[in-house]
C-alpha positions as a Markdown table, in Angstrom:
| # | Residue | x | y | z |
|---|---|---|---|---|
| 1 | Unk | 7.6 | 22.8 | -46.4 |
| 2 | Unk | 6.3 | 19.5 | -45.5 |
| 3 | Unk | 3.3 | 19.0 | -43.0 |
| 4 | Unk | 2.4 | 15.7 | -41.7 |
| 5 | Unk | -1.5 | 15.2 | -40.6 |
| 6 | Unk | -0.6 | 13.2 | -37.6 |
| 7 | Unk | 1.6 | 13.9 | -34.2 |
| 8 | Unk | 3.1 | 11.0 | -32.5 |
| 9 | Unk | 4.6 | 11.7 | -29.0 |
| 10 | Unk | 8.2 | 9.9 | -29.1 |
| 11 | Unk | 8.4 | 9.9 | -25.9 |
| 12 | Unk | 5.6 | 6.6 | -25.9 |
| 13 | Unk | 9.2 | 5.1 | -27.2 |
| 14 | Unk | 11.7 | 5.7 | -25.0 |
| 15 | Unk | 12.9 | 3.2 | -22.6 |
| 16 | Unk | 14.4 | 6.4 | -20.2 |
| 17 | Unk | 12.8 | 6.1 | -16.1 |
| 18 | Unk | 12.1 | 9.4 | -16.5 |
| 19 | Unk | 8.5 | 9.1 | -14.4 |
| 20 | Unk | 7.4 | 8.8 | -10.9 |
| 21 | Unk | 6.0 | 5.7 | -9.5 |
| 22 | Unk | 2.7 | 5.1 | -9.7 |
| 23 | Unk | 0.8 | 3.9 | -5.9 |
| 24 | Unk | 0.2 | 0.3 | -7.8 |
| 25 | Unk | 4.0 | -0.1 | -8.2 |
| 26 | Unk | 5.1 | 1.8 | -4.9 |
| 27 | Unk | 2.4 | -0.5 | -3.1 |
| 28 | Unk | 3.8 | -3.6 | -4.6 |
| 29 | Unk | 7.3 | -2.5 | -3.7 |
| 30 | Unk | 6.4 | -2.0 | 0.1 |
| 31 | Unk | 5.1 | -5.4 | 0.1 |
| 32 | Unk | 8.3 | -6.8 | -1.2 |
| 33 | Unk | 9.6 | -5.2 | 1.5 |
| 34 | Unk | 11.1 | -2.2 | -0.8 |
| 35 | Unk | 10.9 | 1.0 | 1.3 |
| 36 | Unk | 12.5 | 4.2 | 1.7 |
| 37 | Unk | 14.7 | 3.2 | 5.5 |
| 38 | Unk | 17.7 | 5.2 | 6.7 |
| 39 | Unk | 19.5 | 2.5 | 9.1 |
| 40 | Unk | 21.6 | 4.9 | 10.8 |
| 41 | Unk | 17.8 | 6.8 | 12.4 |
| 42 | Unk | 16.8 | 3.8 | 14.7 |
| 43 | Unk | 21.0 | 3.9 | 15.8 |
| 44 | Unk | 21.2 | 7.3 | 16.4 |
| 45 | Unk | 18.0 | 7.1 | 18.4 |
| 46 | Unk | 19.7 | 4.5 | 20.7 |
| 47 | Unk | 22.8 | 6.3 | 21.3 |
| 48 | Unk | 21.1 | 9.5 | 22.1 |
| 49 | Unk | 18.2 | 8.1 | 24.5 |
| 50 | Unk | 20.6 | 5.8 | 25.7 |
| 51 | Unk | 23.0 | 8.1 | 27.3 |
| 52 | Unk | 19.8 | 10.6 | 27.9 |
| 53 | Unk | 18.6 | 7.3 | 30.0 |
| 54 | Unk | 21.5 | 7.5 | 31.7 |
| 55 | Unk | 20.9 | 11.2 | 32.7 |
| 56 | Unk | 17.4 | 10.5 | 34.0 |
| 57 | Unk | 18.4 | 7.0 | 35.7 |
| 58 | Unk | 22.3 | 8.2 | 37.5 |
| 59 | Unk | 20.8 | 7.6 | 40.8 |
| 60 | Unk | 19.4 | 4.2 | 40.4 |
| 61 | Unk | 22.2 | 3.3 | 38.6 |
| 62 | Unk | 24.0 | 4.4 | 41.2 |
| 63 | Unk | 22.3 | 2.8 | 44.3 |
| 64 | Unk | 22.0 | -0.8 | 42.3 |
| 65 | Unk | 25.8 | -0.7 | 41.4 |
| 66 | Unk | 26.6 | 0.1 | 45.2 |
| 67 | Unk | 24.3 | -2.3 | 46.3 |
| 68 | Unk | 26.2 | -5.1 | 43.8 |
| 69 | Unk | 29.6 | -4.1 | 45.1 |
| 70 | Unk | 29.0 | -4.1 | 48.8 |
| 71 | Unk | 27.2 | -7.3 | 48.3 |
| 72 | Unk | 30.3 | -9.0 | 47.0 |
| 73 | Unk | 32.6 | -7.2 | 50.0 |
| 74 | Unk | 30.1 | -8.6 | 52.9 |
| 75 | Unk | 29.4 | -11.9 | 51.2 |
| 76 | Unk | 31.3 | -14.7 | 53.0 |
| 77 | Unk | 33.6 | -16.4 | 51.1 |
| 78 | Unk | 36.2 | -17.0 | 53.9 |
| 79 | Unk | 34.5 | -19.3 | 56.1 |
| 80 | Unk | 34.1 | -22.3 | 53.6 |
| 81 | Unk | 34.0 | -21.8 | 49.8 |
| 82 | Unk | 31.9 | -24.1 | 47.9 |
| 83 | Unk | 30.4 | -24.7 | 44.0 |
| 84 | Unk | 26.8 | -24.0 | 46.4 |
| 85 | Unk | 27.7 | -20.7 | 47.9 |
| 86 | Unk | 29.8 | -19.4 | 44.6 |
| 87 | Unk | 27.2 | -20.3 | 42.3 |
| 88 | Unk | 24.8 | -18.1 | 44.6 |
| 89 | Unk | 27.0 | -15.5 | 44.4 |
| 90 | Unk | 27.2 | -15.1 | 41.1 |
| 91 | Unk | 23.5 | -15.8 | 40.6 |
| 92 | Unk | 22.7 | -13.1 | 43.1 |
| 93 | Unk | 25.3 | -10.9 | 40.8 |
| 94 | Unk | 23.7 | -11.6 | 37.6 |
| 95 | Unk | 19.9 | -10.7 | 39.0 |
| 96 | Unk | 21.2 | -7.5 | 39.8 |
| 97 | Unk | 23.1 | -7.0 | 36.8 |
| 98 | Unk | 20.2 | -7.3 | 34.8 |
| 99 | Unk | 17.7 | -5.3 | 37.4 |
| 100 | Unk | 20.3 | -2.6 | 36.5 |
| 101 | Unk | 20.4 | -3.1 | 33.2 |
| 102 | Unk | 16.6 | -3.9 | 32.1 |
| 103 | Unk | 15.9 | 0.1 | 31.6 |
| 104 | Unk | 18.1 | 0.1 | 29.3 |
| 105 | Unk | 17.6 | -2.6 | 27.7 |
| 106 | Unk | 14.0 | -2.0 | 27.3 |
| 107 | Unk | 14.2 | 1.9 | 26.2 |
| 108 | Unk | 16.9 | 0.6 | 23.2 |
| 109 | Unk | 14.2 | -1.8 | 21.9 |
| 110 | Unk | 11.3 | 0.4 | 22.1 |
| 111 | Unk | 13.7 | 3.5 | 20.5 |
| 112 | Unk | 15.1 | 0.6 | 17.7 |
| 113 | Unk | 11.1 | 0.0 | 16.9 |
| 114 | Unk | 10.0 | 3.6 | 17.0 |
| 115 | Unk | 13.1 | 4.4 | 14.6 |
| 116 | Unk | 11.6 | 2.0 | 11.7 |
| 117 | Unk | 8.2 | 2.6 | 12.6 |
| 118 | Unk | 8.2 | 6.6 | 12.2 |
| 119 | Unk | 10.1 | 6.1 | 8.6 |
| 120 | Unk | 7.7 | 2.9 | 7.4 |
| 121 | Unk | 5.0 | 2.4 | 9.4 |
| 122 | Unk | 3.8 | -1.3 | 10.1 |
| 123 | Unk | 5.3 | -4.0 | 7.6 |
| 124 | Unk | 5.4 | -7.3 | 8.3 |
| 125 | Unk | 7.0 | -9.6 | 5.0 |
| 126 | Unk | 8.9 | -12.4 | 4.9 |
| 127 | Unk | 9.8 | -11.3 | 1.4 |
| 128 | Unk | 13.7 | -10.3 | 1.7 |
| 129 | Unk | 13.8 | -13.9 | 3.5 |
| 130 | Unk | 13.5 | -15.9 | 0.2 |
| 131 | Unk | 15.9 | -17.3 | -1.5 |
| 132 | Unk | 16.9 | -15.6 | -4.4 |
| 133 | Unk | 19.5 | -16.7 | -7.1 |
| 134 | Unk | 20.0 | -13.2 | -8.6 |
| 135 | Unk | 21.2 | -12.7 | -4.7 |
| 136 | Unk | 24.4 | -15.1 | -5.8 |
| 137 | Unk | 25.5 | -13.2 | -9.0 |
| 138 | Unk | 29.1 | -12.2 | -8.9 |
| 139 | Unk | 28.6 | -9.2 | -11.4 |
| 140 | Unk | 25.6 | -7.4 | -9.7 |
| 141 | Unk | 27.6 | -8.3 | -6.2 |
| 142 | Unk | 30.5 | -6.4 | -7.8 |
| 143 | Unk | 28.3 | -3.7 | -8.7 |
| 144 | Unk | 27.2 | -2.8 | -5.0 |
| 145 | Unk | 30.5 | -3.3 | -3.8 |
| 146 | Unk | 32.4 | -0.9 | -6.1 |
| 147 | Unk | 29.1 | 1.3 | -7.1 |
| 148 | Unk | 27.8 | 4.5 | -6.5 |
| 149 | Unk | 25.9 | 3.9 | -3.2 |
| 150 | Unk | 28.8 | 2.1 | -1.8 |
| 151 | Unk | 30.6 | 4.9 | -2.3 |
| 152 | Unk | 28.3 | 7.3 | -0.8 |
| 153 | Unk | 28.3 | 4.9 | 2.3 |
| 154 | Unk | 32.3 | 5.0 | 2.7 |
| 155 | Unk | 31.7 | 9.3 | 2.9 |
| 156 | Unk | 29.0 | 9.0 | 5.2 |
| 157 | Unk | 31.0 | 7.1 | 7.3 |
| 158 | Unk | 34.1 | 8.9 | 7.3 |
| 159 | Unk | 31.3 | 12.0 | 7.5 |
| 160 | Unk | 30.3 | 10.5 | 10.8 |
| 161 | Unk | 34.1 | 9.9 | 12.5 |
| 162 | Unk | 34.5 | 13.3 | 11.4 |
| 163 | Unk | 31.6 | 14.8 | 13.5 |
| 164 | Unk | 32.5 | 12.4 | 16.4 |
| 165 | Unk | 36.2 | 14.0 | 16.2 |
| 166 | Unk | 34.7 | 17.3 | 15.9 |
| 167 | Unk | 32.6 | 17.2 | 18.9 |
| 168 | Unk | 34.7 | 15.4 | 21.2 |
| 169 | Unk | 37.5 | 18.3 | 20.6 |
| 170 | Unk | 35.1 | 20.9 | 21.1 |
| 171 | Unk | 34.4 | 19.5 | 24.3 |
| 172 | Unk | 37.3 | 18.6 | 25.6 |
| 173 | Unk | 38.7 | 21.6 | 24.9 |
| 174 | Unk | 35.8 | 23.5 | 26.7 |
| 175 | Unk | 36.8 | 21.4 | 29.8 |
| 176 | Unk | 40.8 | 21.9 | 29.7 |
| 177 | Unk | 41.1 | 23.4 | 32.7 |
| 178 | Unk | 39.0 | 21.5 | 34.5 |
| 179 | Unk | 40.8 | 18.1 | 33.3 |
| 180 | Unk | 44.2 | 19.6 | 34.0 |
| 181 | Unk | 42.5 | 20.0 | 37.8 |
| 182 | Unk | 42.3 | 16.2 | 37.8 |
| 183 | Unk | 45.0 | 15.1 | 39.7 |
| 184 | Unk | 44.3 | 18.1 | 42.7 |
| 185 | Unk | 40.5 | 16.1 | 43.3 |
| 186 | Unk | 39.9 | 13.5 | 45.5 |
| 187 | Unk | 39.5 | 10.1 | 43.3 |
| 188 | Unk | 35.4 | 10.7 | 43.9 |
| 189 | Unk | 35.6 | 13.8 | 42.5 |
| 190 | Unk | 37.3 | 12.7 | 40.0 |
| 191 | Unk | 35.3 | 9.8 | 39.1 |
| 192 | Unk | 32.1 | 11.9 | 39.1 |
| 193 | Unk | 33.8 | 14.4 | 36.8 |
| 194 | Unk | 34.8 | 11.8 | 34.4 |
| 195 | Unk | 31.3 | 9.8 | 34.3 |
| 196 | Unk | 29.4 | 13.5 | 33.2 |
| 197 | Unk | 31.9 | 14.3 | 30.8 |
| 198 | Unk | 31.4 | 11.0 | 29.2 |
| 199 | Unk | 27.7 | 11.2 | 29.0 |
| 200 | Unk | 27.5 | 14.6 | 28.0 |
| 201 | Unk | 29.7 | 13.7 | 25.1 |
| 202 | Unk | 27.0 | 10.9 | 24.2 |
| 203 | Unk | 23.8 | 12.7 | 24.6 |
| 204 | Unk | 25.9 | 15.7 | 21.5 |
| 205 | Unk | 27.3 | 12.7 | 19.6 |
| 206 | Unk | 24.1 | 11.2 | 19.8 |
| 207 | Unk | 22.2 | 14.4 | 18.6 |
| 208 | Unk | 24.5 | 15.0 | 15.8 |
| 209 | Unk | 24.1 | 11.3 | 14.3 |
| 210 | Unk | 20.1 | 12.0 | 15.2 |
| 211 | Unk | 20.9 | 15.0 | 12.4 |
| 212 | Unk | 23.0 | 13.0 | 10.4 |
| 213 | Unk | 20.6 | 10.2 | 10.2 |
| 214 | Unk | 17.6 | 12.7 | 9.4 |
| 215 | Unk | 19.0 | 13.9 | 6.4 |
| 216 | Unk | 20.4 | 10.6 | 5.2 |
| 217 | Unk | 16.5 | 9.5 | 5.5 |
| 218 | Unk | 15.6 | 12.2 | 3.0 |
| 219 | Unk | 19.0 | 10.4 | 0.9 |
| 220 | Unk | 17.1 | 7.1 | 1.2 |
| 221 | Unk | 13.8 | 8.3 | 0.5 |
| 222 | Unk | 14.9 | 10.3 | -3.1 |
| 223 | Unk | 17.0 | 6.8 | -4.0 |
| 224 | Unk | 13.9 | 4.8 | -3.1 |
| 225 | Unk | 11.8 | 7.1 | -5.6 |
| 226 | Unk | 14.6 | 7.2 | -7.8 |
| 227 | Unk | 15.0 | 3.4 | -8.2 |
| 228 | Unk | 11.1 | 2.8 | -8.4 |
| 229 | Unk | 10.4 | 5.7 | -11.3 |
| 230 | Unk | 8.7 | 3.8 | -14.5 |
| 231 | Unk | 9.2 | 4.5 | -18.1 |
| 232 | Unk | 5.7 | 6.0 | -20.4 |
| 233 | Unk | 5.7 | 2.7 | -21.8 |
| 234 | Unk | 5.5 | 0.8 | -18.0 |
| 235 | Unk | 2.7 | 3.4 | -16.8 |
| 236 | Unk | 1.1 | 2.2 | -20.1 |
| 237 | Unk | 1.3 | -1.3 | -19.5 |
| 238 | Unk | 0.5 | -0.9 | -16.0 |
| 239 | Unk | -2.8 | 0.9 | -16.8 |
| 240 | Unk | -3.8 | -1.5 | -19.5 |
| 241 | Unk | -3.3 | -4.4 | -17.0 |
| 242 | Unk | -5.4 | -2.6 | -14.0 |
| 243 | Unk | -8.1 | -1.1 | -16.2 |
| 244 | Unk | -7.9 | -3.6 | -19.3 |
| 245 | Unk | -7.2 | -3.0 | -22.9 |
| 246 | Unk | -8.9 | -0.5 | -24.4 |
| 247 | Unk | -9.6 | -2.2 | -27.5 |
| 248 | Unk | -11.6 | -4.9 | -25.6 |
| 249 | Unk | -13.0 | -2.2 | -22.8 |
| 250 | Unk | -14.2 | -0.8 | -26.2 |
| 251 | Unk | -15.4 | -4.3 | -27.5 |
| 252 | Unk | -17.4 | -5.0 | -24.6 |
| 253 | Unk | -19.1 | -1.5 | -24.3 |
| 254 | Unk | -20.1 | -2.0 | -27.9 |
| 255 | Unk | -21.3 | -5.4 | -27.2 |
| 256 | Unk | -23.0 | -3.9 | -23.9 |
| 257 | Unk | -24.9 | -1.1 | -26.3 |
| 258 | Unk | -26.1 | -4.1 | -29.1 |
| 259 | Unk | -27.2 | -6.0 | -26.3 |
| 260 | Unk | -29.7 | -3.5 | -24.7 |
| 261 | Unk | -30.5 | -1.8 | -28.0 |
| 262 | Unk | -32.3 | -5.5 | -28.7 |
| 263 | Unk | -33.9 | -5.3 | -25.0 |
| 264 | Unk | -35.0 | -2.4 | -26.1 |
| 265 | Unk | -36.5 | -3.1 | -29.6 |
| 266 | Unk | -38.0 | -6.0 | -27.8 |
| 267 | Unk | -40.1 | -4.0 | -25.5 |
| 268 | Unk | -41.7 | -1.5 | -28.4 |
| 269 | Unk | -44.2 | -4.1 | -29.1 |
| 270 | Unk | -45.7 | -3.0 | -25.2 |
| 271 | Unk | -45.6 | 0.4 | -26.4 |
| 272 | Unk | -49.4 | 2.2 | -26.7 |
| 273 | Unk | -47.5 | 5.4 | -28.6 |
| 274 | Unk | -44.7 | 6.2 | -30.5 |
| 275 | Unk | -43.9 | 10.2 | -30.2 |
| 276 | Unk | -41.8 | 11.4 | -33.0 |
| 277 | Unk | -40.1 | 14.7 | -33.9 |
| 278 | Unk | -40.5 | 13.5 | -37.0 |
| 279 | Unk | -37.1 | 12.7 | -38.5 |
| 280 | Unk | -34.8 | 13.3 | -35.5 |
| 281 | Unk | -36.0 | 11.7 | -32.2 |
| 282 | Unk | -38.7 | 9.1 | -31.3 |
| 283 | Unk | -39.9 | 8.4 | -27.8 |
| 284 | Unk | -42.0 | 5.2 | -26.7 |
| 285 | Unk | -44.7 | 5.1 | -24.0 |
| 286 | Unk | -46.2 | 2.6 | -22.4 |
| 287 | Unk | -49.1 | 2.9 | -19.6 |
| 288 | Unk | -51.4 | 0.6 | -18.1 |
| 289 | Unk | -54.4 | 2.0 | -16.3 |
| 290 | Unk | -54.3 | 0.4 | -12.0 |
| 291 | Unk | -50.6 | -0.9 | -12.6 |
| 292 | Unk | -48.7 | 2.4 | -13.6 |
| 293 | Unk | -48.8 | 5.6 | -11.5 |
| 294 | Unk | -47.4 | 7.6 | -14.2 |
| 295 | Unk | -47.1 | 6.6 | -18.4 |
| 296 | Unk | -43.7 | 5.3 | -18.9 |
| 297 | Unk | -40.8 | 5.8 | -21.5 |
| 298 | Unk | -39.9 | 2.4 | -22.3 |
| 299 | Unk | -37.7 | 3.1 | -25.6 |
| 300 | Unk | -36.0 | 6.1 | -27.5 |
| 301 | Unk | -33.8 | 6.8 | -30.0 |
| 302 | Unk | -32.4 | 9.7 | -32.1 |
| 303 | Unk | -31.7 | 9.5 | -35.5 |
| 304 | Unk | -30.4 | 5.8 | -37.1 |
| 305 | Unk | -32.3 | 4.4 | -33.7 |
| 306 | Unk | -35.3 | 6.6 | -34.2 |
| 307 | Unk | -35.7 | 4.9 | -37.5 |
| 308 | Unk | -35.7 | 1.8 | -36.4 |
| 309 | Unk | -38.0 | 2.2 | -33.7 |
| 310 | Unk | -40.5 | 3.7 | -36.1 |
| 311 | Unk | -40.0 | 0.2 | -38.1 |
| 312 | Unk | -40.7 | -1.8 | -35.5 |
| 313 | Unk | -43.6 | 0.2 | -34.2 |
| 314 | Unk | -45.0 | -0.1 | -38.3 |
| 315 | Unk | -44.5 | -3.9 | -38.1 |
| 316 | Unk | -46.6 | -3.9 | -34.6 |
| 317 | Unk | -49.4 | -1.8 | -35.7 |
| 318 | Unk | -48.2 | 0.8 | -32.9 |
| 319 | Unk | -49.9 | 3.9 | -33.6 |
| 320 | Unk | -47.0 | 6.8 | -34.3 |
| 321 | Unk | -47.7 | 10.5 | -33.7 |
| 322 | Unk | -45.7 | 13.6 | -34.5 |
| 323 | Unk | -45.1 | 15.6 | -31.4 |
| 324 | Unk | -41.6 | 17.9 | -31.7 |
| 325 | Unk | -41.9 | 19.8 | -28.3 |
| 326 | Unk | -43.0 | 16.5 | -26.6 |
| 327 | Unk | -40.7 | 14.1 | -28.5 |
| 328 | Unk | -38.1 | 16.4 | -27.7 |
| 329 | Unk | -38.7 | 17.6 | -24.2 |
| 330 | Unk | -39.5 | 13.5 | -23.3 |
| 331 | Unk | -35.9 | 12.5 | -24.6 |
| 332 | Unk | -34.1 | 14.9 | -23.1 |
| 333 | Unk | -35.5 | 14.5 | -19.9 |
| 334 | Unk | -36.4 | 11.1 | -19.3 |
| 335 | Unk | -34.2 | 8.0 | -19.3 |
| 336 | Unk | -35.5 | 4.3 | -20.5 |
| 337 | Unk | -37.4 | 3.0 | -17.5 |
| 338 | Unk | -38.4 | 6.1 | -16.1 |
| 339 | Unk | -42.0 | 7.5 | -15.3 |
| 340 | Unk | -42.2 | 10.9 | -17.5 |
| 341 | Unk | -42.0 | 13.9 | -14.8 |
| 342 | Unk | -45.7 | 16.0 | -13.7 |
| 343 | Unk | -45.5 | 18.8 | -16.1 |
| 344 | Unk | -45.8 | 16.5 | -19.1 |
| 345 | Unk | -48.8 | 15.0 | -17.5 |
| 346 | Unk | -51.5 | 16.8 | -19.4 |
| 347 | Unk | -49.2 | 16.5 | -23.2 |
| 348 | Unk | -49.0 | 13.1 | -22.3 |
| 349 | Unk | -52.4 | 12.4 | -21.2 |
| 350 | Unk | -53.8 | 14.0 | -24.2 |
| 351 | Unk | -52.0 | 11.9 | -27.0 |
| 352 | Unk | -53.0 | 8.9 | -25.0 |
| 353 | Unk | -56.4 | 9.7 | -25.0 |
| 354 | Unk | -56.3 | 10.4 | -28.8 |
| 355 | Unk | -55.0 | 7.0 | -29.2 |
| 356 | Unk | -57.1 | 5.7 | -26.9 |
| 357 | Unk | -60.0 | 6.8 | -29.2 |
| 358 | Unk | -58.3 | 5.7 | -31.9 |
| 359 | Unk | -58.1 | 2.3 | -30.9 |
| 360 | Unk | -62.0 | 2.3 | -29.9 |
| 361 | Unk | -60.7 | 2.1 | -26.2 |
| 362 | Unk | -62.6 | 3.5 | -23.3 |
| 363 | Unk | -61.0 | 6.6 | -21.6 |
């Protein structure tokens, strides 16, 4: 049986969308303008409020439209019709047109931008405005036309005509007795009958497609993920782009480590000690008397670097001294630049005062 020594993941290879976006692409998409957006939400919000609106706002509605009419009745016309008094007819027609109308208005808007708000938030992008030449190709045209997604927007909509059929049966048939009463009511009656039936058929219609327009939001969002998902080999690329290459992160932590390894050699020549373990670790101290609270590790090493700082302490007539529970304890615990910690005072204080007298200098 053959055994190979290495394992390569094949998947590195494959081309397949198989992965979910990462934030860097999905952020990048949203400021494109490429966001998960049900259309039909911000719709169905306007029908429904809309003929809700009209619930809450019958007897304005009412009172302004009254007002209109009996100001056309008692206007006078007869005496003497001229462009003056026509044109302040209609004037006076149109204020109150749009008096009457301005609630309406004004809750649509504020529904249409609460619909896009709740499913993206606040975008503002002039992106989709560009002109694109890909836009103008026949084939990709062809492809939305006669694709997948056009086809699921032809079942939505016969989806939707089949609710709207649905629910305006169900009603009416609810009400058949009371719409073959029609022609026994005065024409008030009548009239009154006929406007609530027609609003209560808007406010369920306008629920349903609120339903309808839920659930296509949770189509859009799954179609938005679907079309932004990124291949191993992308989520590679991407990475190496955000975080850099890994060969030259690797570089310029190497270079990084040469560079203060030669700081560091530099500074052994203002070392007063060199504590060793022998062979494995080697710890440089410096300490100046009135300038230094505390003696300080200035350099260390295990091993290849050990060596070399024992070199260079040779070369500099820096006195070297074979300490294992000090060598060991100081480079464990004590970075480069750092005062050596109180209960390694006295072990500290000691060698110094041995070198001290070694160097014929006063205590």
């Amino acid at each position: 049986m053959t055994t190979y020594r290495y394992r390569l993941d094949l998947q590195l290879f494959s081309q397949d969308k198989s992965e979910p976006a990462t934030p860097k692409k999905k952020e990048d998409a949203r400021k494109k303008g490429q966001v998960a957006k049900s259309m039909e939400l911000p719709g169905a919000f306007i029908l429904l409020f809309t003929f809700v609106s009209f619930l809450l706002l019958g007897g304005f509605l009412k009172e302004r439209m009254l007002g209109m009419f009996t100001s056309i009745f008692m206007y006078d016309l007869l005496s003497e019709v001229t462009i003056r008094n026509t044109s302040h007819l209609f004037n006076q027609l149109l204020v109150e047109g749009l008096i009457m109308l301005a609630p309406i208005f004004l809750i649509s808007v504020l529904l249409a931008l609460l619909g896009n708000f709740m499913q993206i938030g606040f975008l503002l992008t002039g992106d989709p405005l560009k002109m694109k030449f890909s836009k103008l190709n026949p084939v990709e045209g062809a492809k939305k036309i006669f694709g997948l997604r056009s086809l699921v927007e032809m079942l939505k909509s016969m989806f939707k005509l089949t609710v709207i059929g649905v629910i305006v049966a169900l009603t009416l048939w609810g009400e058949k007795e009371n719409l073959l009463g029609l022609a026994r009511m005065p024409l008030d009656s009548t009239m009154s009958y006929v406007g609530k039936l027609i609003v209560m058929l808007g406010v369920k219609i306008g629920i349903g497609f609120v339903a309808l327009a839920f659930f296509d939001f949770l189509y859009q969002k799954y179609e938005h993920a679907k079309q932004l998902r990124m291949s191993k080999q992308e989520i590679k690329d991407e990475y190496k782009k955000i975080e850099g290459d890994p060969l030259i992160k690797a570089k310029i932590k190497e270079r990084q480590r040469r560079m203060a390894m030669q700081r560091m050699m530099q500074d052994i020549p203002k070392a007063d000690v060199i504590i060793t373990n022998p062979t494995h670790f080697a710890v440089a101290l410096q300490y100046q008397s009135g300038q230094m609270e505390a003696p300080r590790v200035i350099a260390k090493g295990a091993d290849f670097v050990a060596l070399k700082i024992k070199e260079k302490a040779k070369e500099h007539g820096i006195i070297t001294m074979e300490n294992k529970p000090l060598a060991r304890a100081l480079f464990n615990r004590v970075e480069i630049g750092e005062t050596i910690p109180a209960d390694l005072f006295q072990a500290v204080a000691e060698v110094l005062a041995y070198v001290y007298k070694l160097k014929g200098r006063a205590n």
